[in-house]
N, C-alpha and C positions, 0 to 999 in steps of 0.2 A: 445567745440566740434570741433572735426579736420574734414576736406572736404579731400573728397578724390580727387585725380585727373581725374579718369573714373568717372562712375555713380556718381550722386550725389545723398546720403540718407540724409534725414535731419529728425531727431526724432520728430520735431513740425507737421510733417504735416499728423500725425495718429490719426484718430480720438477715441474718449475714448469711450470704449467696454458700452454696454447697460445692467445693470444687470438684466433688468424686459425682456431682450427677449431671446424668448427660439428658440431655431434648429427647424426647420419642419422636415419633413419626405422627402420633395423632397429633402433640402438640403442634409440629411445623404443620399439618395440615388447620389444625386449629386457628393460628396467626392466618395463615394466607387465606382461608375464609373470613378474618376479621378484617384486616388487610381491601380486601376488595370491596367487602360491606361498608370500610370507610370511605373508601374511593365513590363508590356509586350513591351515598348519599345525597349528594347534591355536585350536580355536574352539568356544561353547556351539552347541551343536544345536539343543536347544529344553527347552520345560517339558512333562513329561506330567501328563494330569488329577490323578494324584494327588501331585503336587507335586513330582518329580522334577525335580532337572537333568542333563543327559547333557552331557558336553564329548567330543569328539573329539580325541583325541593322534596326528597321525599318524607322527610317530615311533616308536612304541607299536605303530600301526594299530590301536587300540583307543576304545572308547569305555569311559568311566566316570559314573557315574552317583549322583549324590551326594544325599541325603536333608535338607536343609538341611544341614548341617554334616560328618555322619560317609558315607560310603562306603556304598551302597547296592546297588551291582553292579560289576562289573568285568569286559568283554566285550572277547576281543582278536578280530578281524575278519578275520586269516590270510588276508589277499588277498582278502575279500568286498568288491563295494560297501559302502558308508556307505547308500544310496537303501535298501539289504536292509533293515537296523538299522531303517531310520526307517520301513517298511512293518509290520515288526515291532511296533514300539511302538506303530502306528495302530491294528493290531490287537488289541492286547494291552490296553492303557490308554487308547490316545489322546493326543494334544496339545492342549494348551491352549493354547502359545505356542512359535514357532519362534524363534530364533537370528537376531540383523539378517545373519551372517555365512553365514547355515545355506544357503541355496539357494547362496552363490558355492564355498564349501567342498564343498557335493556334487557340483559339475559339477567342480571341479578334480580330487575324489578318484574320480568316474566315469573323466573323459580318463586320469587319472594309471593307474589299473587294468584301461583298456581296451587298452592300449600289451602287445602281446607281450612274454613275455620272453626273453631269449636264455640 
């Protein structure tokens, strides 16, 4: 086996899967809230009338907004909804086209910003 120079994975240290245990139910709810958390990470929002694309980074909390190819805006969102943004743009330009991703990414990033913070 070769070592890499970053991280180091070593195949001995997994331990061997259980054939007598089964998933629970928290678990499968556990994955399919990871699952969508993956999904809604960063995802296109939509196209506005005049041909914009906006993608959401929520690592960032930002949207950016891209003119086919070059950088057209750059909006960081400081703890606003994402729902704000997209009210915004209705206003401003309009949408021609939402995101297959855009409705599950804005409920995850409502729940996610409705959560107090400590």
């Amino acid at each position: 086996m070769q070592e890499h120079a970053g991280p180091v994975f070593r195949m001995d240290t997994r331990r061997p899967m259980s054939t007598t245990h089964t998933a629970t139910q928290e678990r499968t709810v556990s994955l399919a809230d990871h699952l969508i958390n993956a999904l809604a990470r960063s995802f296109t929002l939509g196209v506005d009338t005049e041909g914009c694309t906006h993608h959401y980074y929520r690592r960032a909390d930002a949207v950016v907004v891209f003119d086919g190819r070059t950088l057209d805006h750059y909006q960081t969102l400081d703890g606003r909804p994402l729902i704000e943004w997209k009210a915004f743009v209705s206003q401003k330009r309009g949408w021609a086209s939402m995101g297959q991703l855009a409705s599950l990414g804005l409920r995850v990033d409502s729940e996610r910003k409705e959560t107090p913070r400590v």
